[in-house]
N, C-alpha and C positions, 0 to 999 in steps of 0.2 A: 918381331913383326914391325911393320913401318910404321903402327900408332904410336909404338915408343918412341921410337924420334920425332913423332909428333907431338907427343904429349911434353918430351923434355924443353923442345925448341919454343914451343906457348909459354911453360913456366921459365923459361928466362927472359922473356917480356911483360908478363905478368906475375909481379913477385909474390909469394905467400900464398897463391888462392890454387895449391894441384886439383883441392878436392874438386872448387868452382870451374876449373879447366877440366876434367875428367870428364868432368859432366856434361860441357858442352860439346864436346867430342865427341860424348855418348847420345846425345840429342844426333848430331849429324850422322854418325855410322848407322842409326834409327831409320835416319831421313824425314824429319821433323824438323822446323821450323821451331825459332829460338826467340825469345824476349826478354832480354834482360832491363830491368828498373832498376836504378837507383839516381842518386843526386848528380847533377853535371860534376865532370872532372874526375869521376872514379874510374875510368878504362874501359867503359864498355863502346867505344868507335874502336879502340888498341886492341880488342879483343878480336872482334870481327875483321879487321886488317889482319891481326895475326893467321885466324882460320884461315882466312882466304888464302895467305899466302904458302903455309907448309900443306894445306891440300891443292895447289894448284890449279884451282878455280878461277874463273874470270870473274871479276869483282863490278861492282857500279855502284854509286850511292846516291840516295836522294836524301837531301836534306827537309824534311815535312815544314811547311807554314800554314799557315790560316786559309791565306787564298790559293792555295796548290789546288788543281782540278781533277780530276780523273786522268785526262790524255795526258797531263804531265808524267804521269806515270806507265799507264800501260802504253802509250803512239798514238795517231790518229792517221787517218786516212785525209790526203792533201789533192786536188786535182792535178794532174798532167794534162795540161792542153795538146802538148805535142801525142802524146799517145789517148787523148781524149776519153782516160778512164780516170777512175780515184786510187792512188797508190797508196799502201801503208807505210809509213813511214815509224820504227817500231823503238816503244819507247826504253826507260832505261830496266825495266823490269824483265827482256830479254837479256838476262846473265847467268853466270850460273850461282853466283851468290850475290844475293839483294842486301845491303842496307840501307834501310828503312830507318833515318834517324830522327829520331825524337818524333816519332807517328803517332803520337797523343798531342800534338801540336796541331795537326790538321782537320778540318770540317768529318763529319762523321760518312758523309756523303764520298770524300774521297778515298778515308779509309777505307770504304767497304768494296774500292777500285783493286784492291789487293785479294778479296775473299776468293774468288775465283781460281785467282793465277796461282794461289795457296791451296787449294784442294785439287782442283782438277790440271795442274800444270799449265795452264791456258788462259787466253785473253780471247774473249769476242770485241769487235768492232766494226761497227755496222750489222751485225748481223752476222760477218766471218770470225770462225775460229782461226785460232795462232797459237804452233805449240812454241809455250818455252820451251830451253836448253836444259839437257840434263846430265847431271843433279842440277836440281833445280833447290837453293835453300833459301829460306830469307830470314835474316840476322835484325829484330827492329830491336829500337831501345827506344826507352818511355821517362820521361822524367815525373817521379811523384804527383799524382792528384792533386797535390795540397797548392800548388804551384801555379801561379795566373794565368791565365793564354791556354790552360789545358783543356782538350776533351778525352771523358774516360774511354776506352777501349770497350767495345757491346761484347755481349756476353758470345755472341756465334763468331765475334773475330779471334776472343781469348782461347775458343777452347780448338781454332784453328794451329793456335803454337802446340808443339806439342811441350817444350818446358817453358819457363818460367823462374830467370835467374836475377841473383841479385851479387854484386863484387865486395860492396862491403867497404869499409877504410882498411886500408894497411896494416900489418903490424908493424910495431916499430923498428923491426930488424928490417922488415922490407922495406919502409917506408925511408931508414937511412941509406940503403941499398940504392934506393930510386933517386934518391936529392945528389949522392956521389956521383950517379951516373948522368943527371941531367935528365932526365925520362927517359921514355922506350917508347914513345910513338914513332920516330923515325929507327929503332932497332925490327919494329914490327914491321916495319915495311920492306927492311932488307933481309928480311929470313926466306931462308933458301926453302925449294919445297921438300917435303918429307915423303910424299908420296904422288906418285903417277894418275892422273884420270883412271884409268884401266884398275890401277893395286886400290882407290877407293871404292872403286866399282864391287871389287871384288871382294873387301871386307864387308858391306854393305850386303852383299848377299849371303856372306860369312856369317851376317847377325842374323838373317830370318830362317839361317838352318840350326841355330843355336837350341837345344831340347830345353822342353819345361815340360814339366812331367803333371800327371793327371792332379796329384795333390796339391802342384804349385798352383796349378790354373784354379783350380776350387779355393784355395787362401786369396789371389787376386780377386775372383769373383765375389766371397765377401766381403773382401773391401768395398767392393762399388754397392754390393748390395745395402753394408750401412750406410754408407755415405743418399742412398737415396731414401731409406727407411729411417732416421735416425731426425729426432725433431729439432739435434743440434745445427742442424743447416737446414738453409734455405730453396735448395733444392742438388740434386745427386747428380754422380758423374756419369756423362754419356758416353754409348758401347763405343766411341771414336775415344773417348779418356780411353775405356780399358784396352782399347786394343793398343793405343799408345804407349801406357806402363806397361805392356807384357813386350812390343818391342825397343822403348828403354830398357826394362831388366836386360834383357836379352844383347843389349849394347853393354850395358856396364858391363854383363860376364863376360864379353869376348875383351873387353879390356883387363879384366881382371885374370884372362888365358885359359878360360873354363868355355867347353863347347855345353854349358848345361845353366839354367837360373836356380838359383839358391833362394827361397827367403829373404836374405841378408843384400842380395840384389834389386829387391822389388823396395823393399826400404831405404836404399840407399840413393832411388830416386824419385822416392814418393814426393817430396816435399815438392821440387821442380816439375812436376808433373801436374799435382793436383791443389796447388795452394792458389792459384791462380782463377781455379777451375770452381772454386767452391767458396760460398760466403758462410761463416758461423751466424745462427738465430741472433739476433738484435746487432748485429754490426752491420756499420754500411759500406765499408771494406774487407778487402780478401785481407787473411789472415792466413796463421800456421793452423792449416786444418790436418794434415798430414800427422799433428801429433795427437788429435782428437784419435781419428783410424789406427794409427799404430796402438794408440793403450787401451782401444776398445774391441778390436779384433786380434784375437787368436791365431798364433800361425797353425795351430792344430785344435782341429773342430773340439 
């Protein structure tokens, strides 16, 4: 199938991370919207360059500041004298894949200029709707809390993504890999595509025909159920989580060449799914909650 060549062509620009490349691959055949955090200089622009280019998507990026406004983002409406109306003039978020970089840099006010264009495919202005392009994805990356100049991401924008990745440092086979080769952010640029508009189109709906059977959806549904009953967290995942992790499972299996979800599926992208999504009792940060639910739920009642 043409994710292999997708999947092969990312991991020779991103060295060492398949599992972390699988995954976002499995976010996108979803059709979910992707965040990955970590420290500047880990790959996560080389990442989003990569996707773009072996799915042959039309790309645009915004770089987020402090003073970035709303119309920066989604256009504004300009007068025409000669035609004596308001024309829209349409910002960079008509693409078909958005990043969104370092968007915990920005006013919270502007962030929340993306909530829209991120659920309902669309931008109002003035008062007019505007469909975005589709697929319609958006790739943001966040740099650590802990770090000056940031604002955190609000809880109705986080559970907007559907995962929630992080790259990590190197190993050090990769990381000698990378210093021989001089990087791979211009390799990511020149990679050919893997698949056609049409052939993603057509996995994508390859993933929502994918079977999960009446026991699997009952093991999902308890997850969410502890997660909202369970006094280890601070409040539980909503029906847009779970409809999320049952179309993740549902991507990992068709990666994995299975028309069905396994268990071993819906774990495999718990953590990217819901760690994001969910704060542990006394912490004031997300955490690995994903390993609370796995050792407290039972795949069989």
């Amino acid at each position: 199938m043409g994710f292999s060549a997708a999947l092969s062509a990312i991991n020779r620009v991103i060295l060492g991370k398949s599992n972390t490349v699988k995954t976002a691959v499995a976010c996108m055949l979803a059709g979910g919207h992707l965040l990955i955090e970590d420290l500047p200089g880990m790959g996560k622009t080389t990442l989003a360059h990569a996707l773009a280019r072996v799915f042959a998507l039309e790309f645009q990026r915004i770089q987020f500041t402090s003073d970035m406004l709303p119309a920066d983002i989604v256009g504004v409406s300009i007068f025409d004298p000669e035609r004596r109306s308001f024309q829209f003039r349409p910002g960079p978020v008509f693409t078909q894949l958005l990043l969104a970089d370092e968007i915990n840099r920005a006013a919270p006010k502007t962030q929340s200029a993306l909530l829209e264009a991120m659920e309902e495919m669309q931008v109002t202005v003035d008062g007019e709707s505007h469909v975005l392009p589709s697929p319609f994805f958006v790739i943001a990356t966040q740099n650590p809390v802990e770090q000056g100049g940031t604002f955190p991401l609000p809880e109705s924008q986080l559970d907007r993504f559907l995962m929630c990745l992080s790259l990590g440092y190197p190993s050090e086979e990769a990381e000698l890999s990378l210093l021989a080769s001089g990087g791979t952010r211009e390799s990511a640029l020149n990679l050919e595509a893997a698949l056609s508009h049409d052939e993603l189109v057509t996995l994508m709906q390859k993933v929502r025909r994918v079977r999960a059977s009446e026991s699997l959806l009952q093991y999902l549904q308890r997850l969410l159920h502890y997660s909202r009953h369970s006094e280890q967290f601070v409040y539980g995942l909503s029906p847009r989580a779970g409809l999320g992790l049952l179309q993740a499972s549902k991507a990992w299996a068709l990666l994995s060449q299975r028309d069905y979800v396994v268990p071993e599926d819906i774990q495999a992208v718990l953590g990217a799914v819901v760690n994001h999504r969910l704060v542990i009792s006394g912490q004031q940060q997300h955490s690995d909650a994903a390993s609370i639910l796995l050792n407290a739920v039972p795949v069989l009642p």
